[in-house]
C-alpha positions in Angstrom: 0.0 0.0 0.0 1.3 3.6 -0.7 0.5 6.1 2.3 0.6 9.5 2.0 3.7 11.3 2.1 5.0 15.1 3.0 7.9 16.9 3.5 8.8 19.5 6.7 11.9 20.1 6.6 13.3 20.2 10.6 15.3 22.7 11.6 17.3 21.2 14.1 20.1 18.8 11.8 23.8 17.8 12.2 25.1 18.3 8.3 25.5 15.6 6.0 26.7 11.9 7.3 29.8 10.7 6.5 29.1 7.2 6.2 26.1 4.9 5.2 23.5 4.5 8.4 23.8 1.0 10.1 21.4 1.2 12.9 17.4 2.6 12.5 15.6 3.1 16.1 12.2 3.7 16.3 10.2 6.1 18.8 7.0 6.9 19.9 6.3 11.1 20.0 4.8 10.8 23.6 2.2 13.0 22.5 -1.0 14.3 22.4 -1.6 12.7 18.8 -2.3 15.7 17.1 -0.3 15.6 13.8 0.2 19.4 13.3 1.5 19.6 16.6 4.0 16.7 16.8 5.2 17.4 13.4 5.7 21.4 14.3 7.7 20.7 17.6 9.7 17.9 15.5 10.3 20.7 13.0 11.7 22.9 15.5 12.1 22.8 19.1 14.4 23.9 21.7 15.6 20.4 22.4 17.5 20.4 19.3 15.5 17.1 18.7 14.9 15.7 14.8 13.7 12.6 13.3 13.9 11.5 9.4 10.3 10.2 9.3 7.4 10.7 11.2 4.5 8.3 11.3 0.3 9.0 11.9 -1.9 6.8 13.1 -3.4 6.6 9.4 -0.2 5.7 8.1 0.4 8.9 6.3 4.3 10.0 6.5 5.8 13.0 7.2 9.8 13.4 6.0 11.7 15.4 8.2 15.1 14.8 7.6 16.7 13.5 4.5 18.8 9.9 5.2 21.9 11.7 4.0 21.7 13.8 7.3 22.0 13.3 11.0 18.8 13.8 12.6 19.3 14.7 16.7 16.8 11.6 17.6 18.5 9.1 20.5 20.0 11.7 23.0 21.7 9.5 25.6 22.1 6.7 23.9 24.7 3.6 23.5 25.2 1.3 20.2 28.2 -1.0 20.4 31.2 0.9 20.1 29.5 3.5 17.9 30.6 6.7 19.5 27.9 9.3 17.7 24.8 6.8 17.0 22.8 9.6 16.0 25.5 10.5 13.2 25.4 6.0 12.9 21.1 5.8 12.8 18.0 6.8 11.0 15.3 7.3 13.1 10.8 7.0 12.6 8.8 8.7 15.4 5.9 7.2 15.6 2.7 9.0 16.6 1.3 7.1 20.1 0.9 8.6 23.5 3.4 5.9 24.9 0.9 5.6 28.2 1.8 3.1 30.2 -1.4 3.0 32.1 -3.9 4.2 29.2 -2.9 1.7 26.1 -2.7 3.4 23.3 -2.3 0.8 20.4 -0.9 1.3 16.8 -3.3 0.8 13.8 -2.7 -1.4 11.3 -2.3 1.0 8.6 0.3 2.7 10.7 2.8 -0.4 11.5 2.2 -1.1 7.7 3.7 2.4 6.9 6.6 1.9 9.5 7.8 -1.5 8.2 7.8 0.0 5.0 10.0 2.5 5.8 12.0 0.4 7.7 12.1 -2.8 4.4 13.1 0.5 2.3 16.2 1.3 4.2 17.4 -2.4 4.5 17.1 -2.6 0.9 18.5 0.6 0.0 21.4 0.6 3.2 23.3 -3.1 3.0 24.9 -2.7 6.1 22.1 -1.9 8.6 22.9 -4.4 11.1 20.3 -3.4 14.1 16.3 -2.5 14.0 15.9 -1.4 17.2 13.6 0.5 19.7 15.1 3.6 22.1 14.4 1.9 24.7 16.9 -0.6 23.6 20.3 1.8 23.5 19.0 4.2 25.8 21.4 4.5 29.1 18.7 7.1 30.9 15.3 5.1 30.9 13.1 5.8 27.7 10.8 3.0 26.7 9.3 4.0 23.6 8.1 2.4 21.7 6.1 1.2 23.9 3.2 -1.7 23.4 4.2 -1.6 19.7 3.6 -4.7 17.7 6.9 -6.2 16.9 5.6 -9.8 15.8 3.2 -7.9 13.4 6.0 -5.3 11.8 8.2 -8.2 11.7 6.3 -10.1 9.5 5.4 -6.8 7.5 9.3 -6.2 6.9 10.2 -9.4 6.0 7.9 -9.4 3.5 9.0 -6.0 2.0 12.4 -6.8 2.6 14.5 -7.1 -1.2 10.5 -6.7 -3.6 
């Protein structure tokens, strides 16, 4: 399925990457779930925070960062012996409160979009050698995204993966 797809340029970048991404992380926004909102403070913040993609509940896509350059997306963060893994990762925020007491599930449509994104870079970037969530290289405590359907976006990507 093709979803629909803008571009915002964000504001907050680190230049061009010197070599090819080998790690994408995805995120949940944490948010209210209002797309103009999430995709204004993702365009410009005082956080300095960036993202290349970011995801709606109905699947549509907004780019935010181009893959050739660093987006500011996993903060405090830890990947191997990578020393920069923002400058190492492309990152997908995903629109989803991230409530821990209030589930807030992901639609369908919306893991659909992700994995495609996601089955695009592994085709397009050979040496990606880690899918992972923040919470999974984050040294200070983030677990987004959380409740997301991995099983289901597996089976999505892997499916996508080299059509």
């Amino acid at each position: 399925m093709t979803y629909p797809e803008q571009t915002v340029p964000a504001a907050n970048t680190g230049g061009k990457r010197t070599k090819a991404p080998t790690v994408i992380v995805l995120h949940h926004t944490g948010g209210s779930g209002n797309d103009a909102n999430e995709i204004a403070y993702l365009q410009n913040n005082a956080a300095g925070v960036s993202i290349h993609y970011y995801v709606s509940k109905s699947g549509a896509r907004t780019r935010m960062v181009p893959d050739d350059v660093i987006a500011f997306h996993v903060g405090y963060s830890k990947v191997g012996s990578l020393g920069a893994p923002n400058a190492a990762s492309l990152g997908i925020e995903i629109s989803n409160t991230g409530s821990k007491t209030k589930p807030d599930l992901f639609p369908a449509e919306q893991v659909a979009s992700v994995a495609g994104i996601v089955a695009t870079w592994l085709n397009k970037y050979p040496g990606i050698q880690m899918v992972t969530s923040h919470a999974g290289i984050d040294t200070r405590g983030k677990y987004d995204p959380h409740n997301f359907p991995w099983a289901d976006f597996w089976r999505l990507v892997g499916s996508a993966v080299n059509q």
